[in-house]
C-alpha positions, 0 to 999 in steps of 0.5 A: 135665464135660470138655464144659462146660470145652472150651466154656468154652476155646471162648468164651474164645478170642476174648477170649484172641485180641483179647489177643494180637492187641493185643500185636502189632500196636500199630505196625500201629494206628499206621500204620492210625490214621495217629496216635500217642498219646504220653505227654509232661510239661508241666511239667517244663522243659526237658524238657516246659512250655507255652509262652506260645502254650499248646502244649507244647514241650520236649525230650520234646515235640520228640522226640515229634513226630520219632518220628510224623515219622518214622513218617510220622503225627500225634502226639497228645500227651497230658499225664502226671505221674511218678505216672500215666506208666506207668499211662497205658502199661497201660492203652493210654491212650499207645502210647509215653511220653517224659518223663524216664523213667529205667530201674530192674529196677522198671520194667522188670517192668512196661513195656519201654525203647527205647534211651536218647534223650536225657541226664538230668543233674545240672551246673554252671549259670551265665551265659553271661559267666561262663568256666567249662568245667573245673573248675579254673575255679571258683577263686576262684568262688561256687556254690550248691548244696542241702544233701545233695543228689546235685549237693553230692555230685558237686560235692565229688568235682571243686570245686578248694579255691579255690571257695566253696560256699554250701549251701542247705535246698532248691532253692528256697533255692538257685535263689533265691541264683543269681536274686538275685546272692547266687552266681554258679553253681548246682549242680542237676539239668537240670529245675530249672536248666531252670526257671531259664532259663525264668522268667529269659532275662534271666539267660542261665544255660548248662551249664557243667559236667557232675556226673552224668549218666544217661539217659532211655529211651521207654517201651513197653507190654509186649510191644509189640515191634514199636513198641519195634523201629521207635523204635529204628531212628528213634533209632539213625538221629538219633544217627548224622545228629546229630538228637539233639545238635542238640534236646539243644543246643536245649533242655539247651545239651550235646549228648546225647553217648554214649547206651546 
């Protein structure tokens, strides 16, 4: 009996060995591969969309292609939804995700974080005509916002009494008032307003003031320490040259400020 089951320890060490090898040694793949496979949205605007030359682009794509610059590789980007993002991770189908991930002790079970990369907000939006960078500025204003949702919440905590607030059923109701002229600002999260800009550059819309923020993070298959390392050091080295004001700027019109 004790033979059969050091035999078994036996042929199951290999396997063990592959396992752990794995765990450790993503980064060394990377660099062996002269590629990274990065999970990133496409449609998700601002964050990540295609295009009308039908590549991506975005925030999260931007910041995908920073990372492989840095690392001195080609990204290979691969499209996910917020349903398969984190599977992609378990599976070793993406070695890191970039696309709007927010940190919960969920999570955090499951994969690993990088340091935050980029804001994730909910704010005021409207045409750049429109003078408005504090809140004392929405007198005498309209602003449509969706019932109930967090931007209606937030709104309250700083709307003067002099602003008039329209609420709507839902963000279609409330992107289709702002488009239509029936409000000259909307209250909605970075993603919708994101929409807006891009489906309407005739509009002009910019941030104009913030209501919520919280911030995305990269996520990193567990165990991956190394990888999570390294990413890290790019990410700490972009906030200190400005690199992430700057694609923040581009692509959320703020820049992306204090980061955990």
């Amino acid at each position: 009996m004790k033979i059969r089951n050091v035999l078994r320890l036996l042929a199951a060490m290999p396997l063990l060995a592959a396992f752990a090898a794995h765990a450790q040694t993503a980064l060394d793949e990377v660099m062996a591969k002269k590629a990274i496979t990065i999970a990133i949205p496409t449609d998700f605007p601002p964050y990540g969309f295609v295009g009308t030359d039908l590549k991506p682009q975005g925030l999260d794509v931007d910041m995908a292609n920073y990372i492989a610059g840095k690392l001195g590789v080609s990204a290979e980007l691969v499209p996910v939804t917020s349903a398969n993002r984190i599977p992609y991770l378990q599976t070793h189908k993406a070695q890191l995700v970039i696309s709007t991930l927010g940190k919960n002790p969920d999570r955090e079970k499951v994969i690993d974080f990088t340091s935050a990369y980029s804001p994730f907000f909910q704010a005021v939006f409207g045409p750049k005509s429109l003078a408005v960078k504090a809140p004392a500025d929405l007198n005498g204003k309209s602003v449509g916002v969706t019932r109930g949702a967090m931007e209606d919440q937030e709104l309250g905590k700083i709307a003067p009494q002099g602003v008039e607030v329209r609420r709507f059923e839902d963000n279609n109701a409330t992107v289709a008032a702002y488009v239509s002229g029936q409000v000259q600002l909307m209250a909605t999260g970075a993603s919708v307003a994101g929409t807006v800009m891009q489906k309407n550059p005739q509009l002009n819309t910019e941030f104009k003031l913030l209501l919520k923020d919280s911030p995305n993070f990269i996520g990193v298959a567990k165990g991956e320490d190394k990888l999570r390392l390294k990413v890290n050091e790019i990410i700490a080295q972009a906030k200190s040259s400005g690199d992430l004001d700057k694609m923040a700027l581009k692509w959320l019109g703020r820049p992306a400020g204090e980061l955990p």
